[in-house]
N, C-alpha and C positions, 0 to 999 in steps of 0.2 A: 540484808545488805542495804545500803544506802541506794536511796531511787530517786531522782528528782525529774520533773516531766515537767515541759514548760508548755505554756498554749497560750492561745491571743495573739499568735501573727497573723499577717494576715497582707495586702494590700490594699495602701490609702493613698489620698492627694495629698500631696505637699500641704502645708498647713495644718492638717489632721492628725487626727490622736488614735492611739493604741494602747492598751492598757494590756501586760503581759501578766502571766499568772505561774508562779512555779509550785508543785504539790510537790511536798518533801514525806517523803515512808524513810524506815531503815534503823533512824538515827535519830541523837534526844535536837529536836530542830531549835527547839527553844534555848536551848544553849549556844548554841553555834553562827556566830557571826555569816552572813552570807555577801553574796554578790552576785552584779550580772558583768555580763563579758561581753563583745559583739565580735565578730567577724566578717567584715565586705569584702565585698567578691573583688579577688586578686587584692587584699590586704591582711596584714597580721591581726593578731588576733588585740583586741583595747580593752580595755576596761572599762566600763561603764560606771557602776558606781557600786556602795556598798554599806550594809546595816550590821550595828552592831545585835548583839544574840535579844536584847529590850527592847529593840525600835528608836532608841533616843536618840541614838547618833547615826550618823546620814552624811557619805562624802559624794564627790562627782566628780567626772574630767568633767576639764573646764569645755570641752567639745559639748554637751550636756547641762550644763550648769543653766539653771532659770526655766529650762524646757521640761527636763525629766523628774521624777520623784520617785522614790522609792520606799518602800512599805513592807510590812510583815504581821500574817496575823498568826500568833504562836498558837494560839488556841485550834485553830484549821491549817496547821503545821503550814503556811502558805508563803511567799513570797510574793511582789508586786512591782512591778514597774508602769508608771505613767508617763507615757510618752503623749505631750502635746507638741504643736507646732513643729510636727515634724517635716523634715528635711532630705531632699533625695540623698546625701549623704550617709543619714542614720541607715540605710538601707543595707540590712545583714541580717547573719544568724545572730542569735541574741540566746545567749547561754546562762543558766544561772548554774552557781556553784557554790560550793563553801568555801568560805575563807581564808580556811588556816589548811584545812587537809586536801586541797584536791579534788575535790570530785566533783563532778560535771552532769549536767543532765544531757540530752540528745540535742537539743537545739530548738526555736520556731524562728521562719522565716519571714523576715518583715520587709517589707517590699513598699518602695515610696514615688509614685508619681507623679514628675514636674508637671 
């Protein structure tokens, strides 16, 4: 069955970086477009941003845009997010999923100190 497990949350200072890591089992990874997703405490759930199934293509919320980077290495079935210059805003669970069908991993909590 599809498994995705994210790690690399953590809490940082305002300004500071995180680099988050999602390990995909289950499923062919290398084909399948992904994404990550966030959820703040007492906010719906946002999209963060998203790779296509190659790595070549790369979108953002503009919430995002300039600070984060997103990444995938098919070979270590893995997904990647870079987060610099973060913001006590970004402060949430941080979900990675697939793109087209659904499915979710558990979450890592990222926690941002002004």
């Amino acid at each position: 069955q599809v498994q995705l497990v994210e790690s690399g949350g953590g809490l940082v200072q305002a300004g500071g970086s995180l680099r988050l890591s999602c390990a995909a089992s289950g499923f062919g990874f290398s084909g399948y477009a992904m994404s990550w997703v966030r959820q703040g405490p007492g906010k719906g759930l946002e999209w963060v941003s998203a790779i296509n199934s190659l790595g070549g293509t790369t979108t953002y919320a503009d919430s995002v845009k300039g600070r984060f980077t997103i990444s995938r290495d098919n070979a270590k079935r893995t997904l990647y997010l870079q987060m610099n210059s973060l913001k006590p805003e970004d402060a949430a669970v941080y979900y990675c999923a697939t793109y087209y069908s659904g499915d979710w991993g558990q979450g890592t909590q990222v926690t941002v100190s002004s």
